[in-house]
ROFILUM-980525 format. One line per field, with one value per residue (C-alpha): residue in three letters; x, y negated, z; residue number from 0. Coordinates in nm, 2 decimals, always signed. Layout:
// residues N
kolza	(ALA / ...)
x	(X / ...)
y	(Y / ...)
z	(Z / ...)
numi	(NUM / ...)
***
This chain:
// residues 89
kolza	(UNK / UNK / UNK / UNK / UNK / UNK / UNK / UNK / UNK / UNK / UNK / UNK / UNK / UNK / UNK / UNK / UNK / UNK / UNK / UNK / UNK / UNK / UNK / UNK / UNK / UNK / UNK / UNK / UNK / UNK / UNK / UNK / UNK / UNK / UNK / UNK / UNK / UNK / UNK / UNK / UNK / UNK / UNK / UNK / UNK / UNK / UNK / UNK / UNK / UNK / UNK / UNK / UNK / UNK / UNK / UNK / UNK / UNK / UNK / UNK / UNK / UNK / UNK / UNK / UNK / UNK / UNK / UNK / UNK / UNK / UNK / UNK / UNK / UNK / UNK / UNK / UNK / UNK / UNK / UNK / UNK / UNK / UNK / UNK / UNK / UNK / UNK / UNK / UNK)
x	(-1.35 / -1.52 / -1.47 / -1.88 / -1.86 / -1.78 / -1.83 / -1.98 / -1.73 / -1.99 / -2.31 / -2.18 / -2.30 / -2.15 / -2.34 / -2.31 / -2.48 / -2.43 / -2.75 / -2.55 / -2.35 / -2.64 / -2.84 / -2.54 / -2.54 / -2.93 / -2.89 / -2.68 / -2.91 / -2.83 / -3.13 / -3.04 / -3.18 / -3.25 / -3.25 / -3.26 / -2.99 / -2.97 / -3.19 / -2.94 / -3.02 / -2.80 / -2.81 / -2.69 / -2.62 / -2.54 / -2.13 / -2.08 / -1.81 / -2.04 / -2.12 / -1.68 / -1.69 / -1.93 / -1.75 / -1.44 / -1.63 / -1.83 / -1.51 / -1.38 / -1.62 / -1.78 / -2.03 / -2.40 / -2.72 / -2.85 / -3.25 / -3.15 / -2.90 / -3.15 / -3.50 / -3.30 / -3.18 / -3.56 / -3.70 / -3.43 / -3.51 / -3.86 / -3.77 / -3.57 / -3.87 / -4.11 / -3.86 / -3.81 / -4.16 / -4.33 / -4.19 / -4.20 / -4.44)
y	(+3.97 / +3.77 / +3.90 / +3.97 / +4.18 / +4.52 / +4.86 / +5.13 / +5.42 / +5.69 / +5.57 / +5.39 / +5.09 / +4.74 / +4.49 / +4.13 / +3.87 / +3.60 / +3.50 / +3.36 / +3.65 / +3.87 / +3.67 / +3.67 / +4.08 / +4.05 / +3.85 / +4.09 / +4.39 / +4.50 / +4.58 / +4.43 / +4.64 / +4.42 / +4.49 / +4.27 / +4.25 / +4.08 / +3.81 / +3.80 / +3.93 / +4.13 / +4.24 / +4.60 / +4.73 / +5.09 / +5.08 / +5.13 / +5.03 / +4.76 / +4.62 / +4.60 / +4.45 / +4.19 / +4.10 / +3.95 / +3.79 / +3.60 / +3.53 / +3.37 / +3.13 / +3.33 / +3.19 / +3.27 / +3.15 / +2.93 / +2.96 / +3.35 / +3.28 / +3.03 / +3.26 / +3.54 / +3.33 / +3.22 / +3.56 / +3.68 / +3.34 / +3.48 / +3.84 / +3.72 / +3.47 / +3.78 / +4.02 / +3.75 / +3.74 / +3.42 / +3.05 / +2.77 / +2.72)
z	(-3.22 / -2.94 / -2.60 / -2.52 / -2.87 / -2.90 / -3.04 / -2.90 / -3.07 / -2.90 / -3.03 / -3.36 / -3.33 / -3.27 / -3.06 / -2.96 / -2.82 / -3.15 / -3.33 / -3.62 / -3.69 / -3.63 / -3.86 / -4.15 / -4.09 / -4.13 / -4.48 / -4.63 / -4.58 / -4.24 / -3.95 / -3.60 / -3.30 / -3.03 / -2.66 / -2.37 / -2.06 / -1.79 / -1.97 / -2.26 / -2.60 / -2.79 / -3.14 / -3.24 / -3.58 / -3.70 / -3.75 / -4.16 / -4.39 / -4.47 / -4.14 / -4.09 / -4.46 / -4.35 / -4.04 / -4.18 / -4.48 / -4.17 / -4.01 / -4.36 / -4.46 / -4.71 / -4.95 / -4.79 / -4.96 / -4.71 / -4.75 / -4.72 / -4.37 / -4.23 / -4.29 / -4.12 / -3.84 / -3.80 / -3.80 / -3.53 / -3.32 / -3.34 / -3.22 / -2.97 / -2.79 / -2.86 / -2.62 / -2.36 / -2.29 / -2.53 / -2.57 / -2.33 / -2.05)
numi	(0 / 1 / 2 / 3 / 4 / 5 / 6 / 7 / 8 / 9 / 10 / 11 / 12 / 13 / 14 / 15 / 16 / 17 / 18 / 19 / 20 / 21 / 22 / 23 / 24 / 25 / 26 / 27 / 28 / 29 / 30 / 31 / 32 / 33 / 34 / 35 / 36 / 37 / 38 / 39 / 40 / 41 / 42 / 43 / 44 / 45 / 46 / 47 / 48 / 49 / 50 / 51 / 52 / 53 / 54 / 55 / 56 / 57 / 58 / 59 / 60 / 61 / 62 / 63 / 64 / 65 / 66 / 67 / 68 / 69 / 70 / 71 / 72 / 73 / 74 / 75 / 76 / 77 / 78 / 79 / 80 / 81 / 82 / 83 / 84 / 85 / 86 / 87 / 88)
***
């Protein structure tokens, strides 16, 4: 698990500040809460079975259709500009 990474054992939730895993969490069904610190993003998701499941399949290779990976990372790019205030100036 990456160092900026963790779980939250109080709340239940696991948060980190990686668009790609967020977006491969997104794919598979789970709903990223995003919240903004110190101008950094980071993604939260409810702790389940599925979400530790989903974890190691990202962290070995597994197979992810790519128009589902890539519309999910998009719509989480989107998210993110729409917290930090717009796009470029």
């Amino acid at each position: 698990m990456k160092k900026e990474q963790k779980v939250n054992e109080k709340a239940g939730t696991f948060v980190t500040p990686d668009l790609n895993l967020a977006a491969f969490f997104q794919c598979h069904g789970l709903e990223a809460e995003l919240s903004l610190s110190d101008n950094w993003v980071k993604f939260s998701f409810l702790s389940s079975p599925q979400l530790t499941q989903l974890l190691v399949q990202f962290n070995s290779d597994y197979p992810t259709p790519i128009l589902q990976y890539l519309t999910s990372y998009r719509l989480l790019k989107a998210r993110m500009i729409a917290l930090k205030g717009g796009g470029r100036t």
